[in-house]
N, C-alpha and C positions, 0 to 999 in steps of 0.2 A: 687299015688306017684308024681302025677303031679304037685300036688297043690306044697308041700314042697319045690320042686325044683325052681317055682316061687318065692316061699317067698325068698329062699336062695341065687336065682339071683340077687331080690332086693335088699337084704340086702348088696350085693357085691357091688351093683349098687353106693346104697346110703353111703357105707364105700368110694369108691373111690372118690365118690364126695368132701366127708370132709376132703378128705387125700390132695386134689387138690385146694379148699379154703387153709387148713391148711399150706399146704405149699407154698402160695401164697398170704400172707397176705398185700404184697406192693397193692396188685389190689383194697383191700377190706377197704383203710384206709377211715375214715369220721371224719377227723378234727374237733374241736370247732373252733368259730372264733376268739380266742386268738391263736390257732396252726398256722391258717391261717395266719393270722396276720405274727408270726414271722415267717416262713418261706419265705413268700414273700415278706420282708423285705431283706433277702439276695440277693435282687438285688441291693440294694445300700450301702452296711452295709457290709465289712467286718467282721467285730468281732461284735456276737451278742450273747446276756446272757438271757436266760428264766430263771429266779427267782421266783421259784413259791412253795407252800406249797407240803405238802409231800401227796401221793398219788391221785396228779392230771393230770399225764401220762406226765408231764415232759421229765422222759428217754426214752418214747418210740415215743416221739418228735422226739429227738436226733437220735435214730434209724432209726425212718422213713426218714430224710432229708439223713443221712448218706447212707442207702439204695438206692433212687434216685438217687445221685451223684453216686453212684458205680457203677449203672446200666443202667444209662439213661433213665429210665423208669419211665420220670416227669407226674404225672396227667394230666387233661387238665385244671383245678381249679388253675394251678402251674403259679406263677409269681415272683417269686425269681430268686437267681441265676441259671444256666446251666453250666453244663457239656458237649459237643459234642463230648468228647474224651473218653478214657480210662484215670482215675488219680489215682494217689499215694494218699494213708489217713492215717491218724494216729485219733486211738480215745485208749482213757484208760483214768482210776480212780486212786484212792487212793493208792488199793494195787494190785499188780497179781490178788490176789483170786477174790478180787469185782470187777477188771476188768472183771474178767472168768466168777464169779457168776450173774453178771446184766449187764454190754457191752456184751458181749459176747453173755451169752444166748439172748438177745432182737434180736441180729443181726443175729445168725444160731439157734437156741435152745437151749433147755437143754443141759449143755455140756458133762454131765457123763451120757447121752444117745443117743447113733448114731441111732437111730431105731427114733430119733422126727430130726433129723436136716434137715434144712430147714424150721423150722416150728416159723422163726422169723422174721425179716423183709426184708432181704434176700431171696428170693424166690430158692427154692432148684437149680430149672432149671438152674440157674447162677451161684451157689456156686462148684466151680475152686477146684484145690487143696490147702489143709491145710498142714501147719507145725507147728509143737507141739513146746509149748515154754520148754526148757529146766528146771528141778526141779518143776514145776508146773502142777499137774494132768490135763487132759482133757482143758488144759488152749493152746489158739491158741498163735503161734506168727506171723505169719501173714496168710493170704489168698488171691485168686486172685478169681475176682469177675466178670462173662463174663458182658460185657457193649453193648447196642444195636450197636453203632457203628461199632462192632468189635473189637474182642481183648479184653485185662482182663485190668481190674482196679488191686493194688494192696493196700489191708489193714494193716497194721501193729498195735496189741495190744502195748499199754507203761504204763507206774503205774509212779503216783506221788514219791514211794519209790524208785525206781531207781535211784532218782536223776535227776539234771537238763541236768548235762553229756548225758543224753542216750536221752534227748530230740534235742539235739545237731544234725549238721549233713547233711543230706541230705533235698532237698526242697522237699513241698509236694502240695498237691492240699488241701486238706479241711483236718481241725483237730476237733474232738468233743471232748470234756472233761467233763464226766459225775460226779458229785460233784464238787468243787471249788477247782480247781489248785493252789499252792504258786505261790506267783508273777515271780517268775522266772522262774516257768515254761512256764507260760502265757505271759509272753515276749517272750521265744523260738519258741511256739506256732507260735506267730505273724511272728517272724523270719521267723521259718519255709516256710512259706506262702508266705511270701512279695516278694518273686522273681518269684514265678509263679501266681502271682495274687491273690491268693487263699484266702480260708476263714477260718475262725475259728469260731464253737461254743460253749455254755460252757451250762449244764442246772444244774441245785441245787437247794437247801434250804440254804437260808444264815445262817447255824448252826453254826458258827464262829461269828457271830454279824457284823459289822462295818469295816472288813478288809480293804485292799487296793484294793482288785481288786471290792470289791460291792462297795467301796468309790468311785472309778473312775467313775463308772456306773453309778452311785447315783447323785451324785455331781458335777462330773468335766468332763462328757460325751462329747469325744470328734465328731470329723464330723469322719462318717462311722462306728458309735457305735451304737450299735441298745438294748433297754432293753426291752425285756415283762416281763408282771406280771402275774402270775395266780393262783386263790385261789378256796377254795372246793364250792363256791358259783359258781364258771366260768367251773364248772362240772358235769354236771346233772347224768351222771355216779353214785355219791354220795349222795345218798337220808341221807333224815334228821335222821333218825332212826341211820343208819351206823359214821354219824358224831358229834353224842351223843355220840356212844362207843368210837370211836376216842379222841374226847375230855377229857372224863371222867378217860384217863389214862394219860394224860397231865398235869404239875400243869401249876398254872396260868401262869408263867411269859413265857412260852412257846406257849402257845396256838394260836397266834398271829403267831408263827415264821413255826408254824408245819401247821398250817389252811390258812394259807395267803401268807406266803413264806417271811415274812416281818423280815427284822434284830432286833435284838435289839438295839432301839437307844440310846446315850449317854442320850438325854434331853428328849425324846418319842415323840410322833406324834402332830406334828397344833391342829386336831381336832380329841379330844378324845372322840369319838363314831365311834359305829360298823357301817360297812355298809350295816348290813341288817336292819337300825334304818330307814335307810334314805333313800334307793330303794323301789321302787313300780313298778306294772308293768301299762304296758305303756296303755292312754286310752284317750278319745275324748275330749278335750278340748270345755270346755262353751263358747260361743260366746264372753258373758259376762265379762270373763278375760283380765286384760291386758296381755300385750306382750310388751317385751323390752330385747336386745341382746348385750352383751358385746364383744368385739374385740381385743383382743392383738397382736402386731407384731411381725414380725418374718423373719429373712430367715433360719440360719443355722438350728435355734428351730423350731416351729411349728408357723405361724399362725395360731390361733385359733380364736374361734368365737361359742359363748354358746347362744343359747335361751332360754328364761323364760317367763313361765304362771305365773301371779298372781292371787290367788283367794285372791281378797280385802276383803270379806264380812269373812273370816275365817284371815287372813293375812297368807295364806300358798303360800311357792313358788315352781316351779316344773321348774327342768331343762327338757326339751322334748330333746332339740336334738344338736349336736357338729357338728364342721365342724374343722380339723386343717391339716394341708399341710404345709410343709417347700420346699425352694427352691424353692419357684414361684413368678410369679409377681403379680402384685395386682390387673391384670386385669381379672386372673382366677380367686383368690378371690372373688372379686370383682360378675364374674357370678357364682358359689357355691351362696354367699351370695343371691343374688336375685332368685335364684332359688327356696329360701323359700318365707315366705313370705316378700315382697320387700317395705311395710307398715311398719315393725318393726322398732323404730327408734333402731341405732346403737351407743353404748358409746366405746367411746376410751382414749386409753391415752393421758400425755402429748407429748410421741414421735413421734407422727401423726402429731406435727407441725413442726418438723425437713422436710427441705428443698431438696429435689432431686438435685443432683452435676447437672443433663443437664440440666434440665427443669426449676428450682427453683420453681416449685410446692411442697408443703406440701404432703405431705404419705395421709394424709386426705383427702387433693381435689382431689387426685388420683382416690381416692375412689369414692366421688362426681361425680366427670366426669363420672366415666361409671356407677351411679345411684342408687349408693349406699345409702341409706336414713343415713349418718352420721348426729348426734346432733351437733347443731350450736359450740359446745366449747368442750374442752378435759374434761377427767372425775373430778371428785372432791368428797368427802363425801357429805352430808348432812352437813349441819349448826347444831353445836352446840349451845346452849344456850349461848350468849354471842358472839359467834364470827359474823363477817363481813364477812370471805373468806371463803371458802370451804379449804380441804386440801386432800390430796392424799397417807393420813396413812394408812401403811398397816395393822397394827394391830389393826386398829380400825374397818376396814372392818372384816378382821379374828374374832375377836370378836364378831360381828355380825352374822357372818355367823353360829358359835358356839352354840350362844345362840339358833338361831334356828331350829338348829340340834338339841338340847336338850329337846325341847321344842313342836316336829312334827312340826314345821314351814318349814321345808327346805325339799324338797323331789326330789331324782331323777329319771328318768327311768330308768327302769332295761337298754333297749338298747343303752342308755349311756358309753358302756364300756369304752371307752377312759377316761371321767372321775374317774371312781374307778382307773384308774390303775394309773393317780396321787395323786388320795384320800389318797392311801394305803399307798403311797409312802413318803409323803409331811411330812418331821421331821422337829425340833429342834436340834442343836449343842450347848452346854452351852448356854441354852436358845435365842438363835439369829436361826429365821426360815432360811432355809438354801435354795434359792431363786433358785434352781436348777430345771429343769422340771416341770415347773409349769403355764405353759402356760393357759392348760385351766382352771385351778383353777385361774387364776387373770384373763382372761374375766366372768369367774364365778363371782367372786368380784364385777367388774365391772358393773357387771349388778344386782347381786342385790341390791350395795349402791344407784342404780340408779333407785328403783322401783318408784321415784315420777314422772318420764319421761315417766313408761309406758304406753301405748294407746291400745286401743281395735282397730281391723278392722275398723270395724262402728265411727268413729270419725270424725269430719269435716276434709277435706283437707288429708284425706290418703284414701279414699276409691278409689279415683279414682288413686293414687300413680302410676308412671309405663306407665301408657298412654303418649304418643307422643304428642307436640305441644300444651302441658300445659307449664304456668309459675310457676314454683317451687320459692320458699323464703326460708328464712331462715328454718334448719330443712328438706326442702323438702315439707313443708307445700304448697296446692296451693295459689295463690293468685292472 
């Protein structure tokens, strides 16, 4: 009889175990580094939008940050905004029910069974009292959440159906909005917040196409607007077998908008190919290759800054690796940049020669100064057949870049991800590209209209690059 009694203990053992995970799911989350990404983004970003294909944990994003803030119970990986208090929250969708059916259950469980709550992202241990919303089964209208500090956070359900009225009202600390609010609610939203600091996030499928609040995002993103992107490729969760079936019940004109999270545009995308044409995964670079790096400026935007391999002997080009930051000066730039390798020459724009209001130094000799290997002149194309000048058309580069996307000539690393997420993004409006976030796509440009500049390590006058008590020339060349 002894044995039985063993097994039965263990099995009580290991039932309580999964009851204590399960109901503590805040402990056990392991982010992609797109979640990453935009969560710690909420340190400087008010109002932030994940736009991303459907079935790539999106909502239980939104869960999870919402969770944290309620609880105070931030990871240690956690570099977003904080909570030190107890706050007031508002999250809700479309309707009551989808509120109840997908907010709801992510953040306590299933809602038409109390025997699993807790078992969402809300850890049981902290979930407070409920009160039931009036005409809606098992549907919450608000909760009170215990926070490490002490004392309760309080949550309140809302539905896009209510009305803008019921969004109206009293301030809150943080709003999630799971599907894409009408603009006026996502005004009130912002309202809501702006007197206690607070944030607002929103996660979706742009299944409406081109609206005003994915326009604003898109286009016209203002300072403390934060967008990530994320699609079934930035999911390993979704093996390829699973995203056949997905697919195959999709017609074409969707398959984009459900796998990518991507709208549909008026005019369609810059560059029409997929980007599993054009990722590779990442791998050792031949001696042999040039190297050459393009540079765009930035404050509000990003500084960015793209490196490229050439294999000459195939004419393939491989993006290896990104660097972009907004709001800094160019002498952190400046050490990012050399951090790599400090031989690559560097092409930039013509804005590089716009003059500093103190110093009347160039943005470029900026860079120079603290040793930056900058090219003697701003960027330009190639010489066409017939001309004298170089020019600085964008769409002659874009068309370039095209061609050899089409063609296996363009390649990038997979760990590239900052580039996809303006790859994905980069449309047309009645055919005029729409010059919005596109930072590292024009040093991308940049450097590859520039592949006659690149240089290999082993070149005269760059190997020693970087040493002290050398005379650099033009380029950085020694001499």
């Amino acid at each position: 009889m002894e044995q039985p009694s063993s097994k039965s203990e263990l099995l009580e053992l290991l039932k309580e175990q999964k009851h204590r995970i399960d109901t503590n799911r805040l402990a056990v989350y392991k982010p992609y580094q797109w979640q990453v990404k935009f969560h710690n983004a909420g340190k400087d970003n008010p109002q932030r939008l994940l736009m991303a294909g459907n079935r790539t944990g999106k909502t239980y994003s939104g869960a999870f940050e919402t969770a944290v803030h309620l609880t105070g119970e931030y990871p240690g990986w956690w570099k977003g905004r904080r909570f030190t208090r107890p706050i007031r929250v508002w999250v809700g969708g479309e309707s009551n029910e989808t509120t109840r059916d997908i907010v709801q259950k992510e953040l306590f469980g299933q809602p038409d069974n109390p025997e699993v709550k807790g078992t969402g992202t809300i850890p049981l241990r902290c979930i407070g009292q409920t009160t039931r919303k009036p005409g809606v089964p098992n549907a919450y209208n608000s909760a009170m959440v215990r926070h490490v500090s002490g004392g309760y956070s309080r949550i309140g359900f809302k539905a896009y159906e209510m009305g803008f009225q019921k969004w109206m009202g009293e301030a809150v600390d943080f709003v999630w909005m799971d599907e894409e609010p009408p603009p006026e609610i996502f005004s009130q939203a912002i309202t809501r917040t702006a007197d206690s600091n607070g944030c607002v996030i929103m996660t979706f499928t742009p299944e409406s196409g081109m609206t005003e609040v994915v326009k604003g995002f898109l286009n016209d993103r203002k300072e403390g607007q934060f967008l990530q992107h994320a699609s079934w490729d930035d999911c390993p969760h979704l093996d390829e077998i699973t995203k056949e079936q997905l697919l195959s019940v999709y017609s074409e004109h969707e398959r984009d908008l459900r796998s990518k999270g991507i709208p549909i545009f008026g005019s369609g995308l810059v560059f029409p190919v997929s980007e599993e044409s054009i990722s590779v995964e990442p791998f050792d670079i031949p001696e042999n290759w040039a190297h050459i790096a393009g540079l765009d400026f930035g404050w509000d935007h990003p500084t960015a800054v793209v490196w490229l391999a050439h294999d000459r002997d195939n004419d393939i080009v491989y993006v290896y690796d990104i660097y972009a930051e907004s709001k800094t000066t160019p002498i952190i730039h400046a050490a990012a940049i050399n951090a790599r390798s400090r031989w690559v020459p560097v092409i930039w724009p013509h804005d590089g020669m716009q003059h500093d209001k103190g110093s009347g130094i160039t943005l470029a000799d900026q860079y120079r100064q603290q040793g930056v290997n900058m090219h003697p002149t701003h960027f330009s194309n190639p010489l066409a057949p017939g001309q004298t000048k170089g020019n600085n058309s964008v769409e002659t580069g874009i068309s370039d870049m095209i061609q050899r996307m089409q063609t296996g000539r363009f390649k990038v690393f997979r760990t590239c991800f900052d580039f996809f997420q303006e790859f994905k993004m980069y449309h047309r409006k009645d055919g005029k590209i729409i010059a919005k976030n596109d930072d590292i796509l024009s040093a991308t440009r940049y450097a590859t209209m520039s592949l006659r500049f690149a240089t290999t390590g082993d070149a005269p006058g760059y190997k020693d690059y970087g040493k002290k008590d050398l005379d650099y020339g033009p380029n950085n060349w020694i001499v």
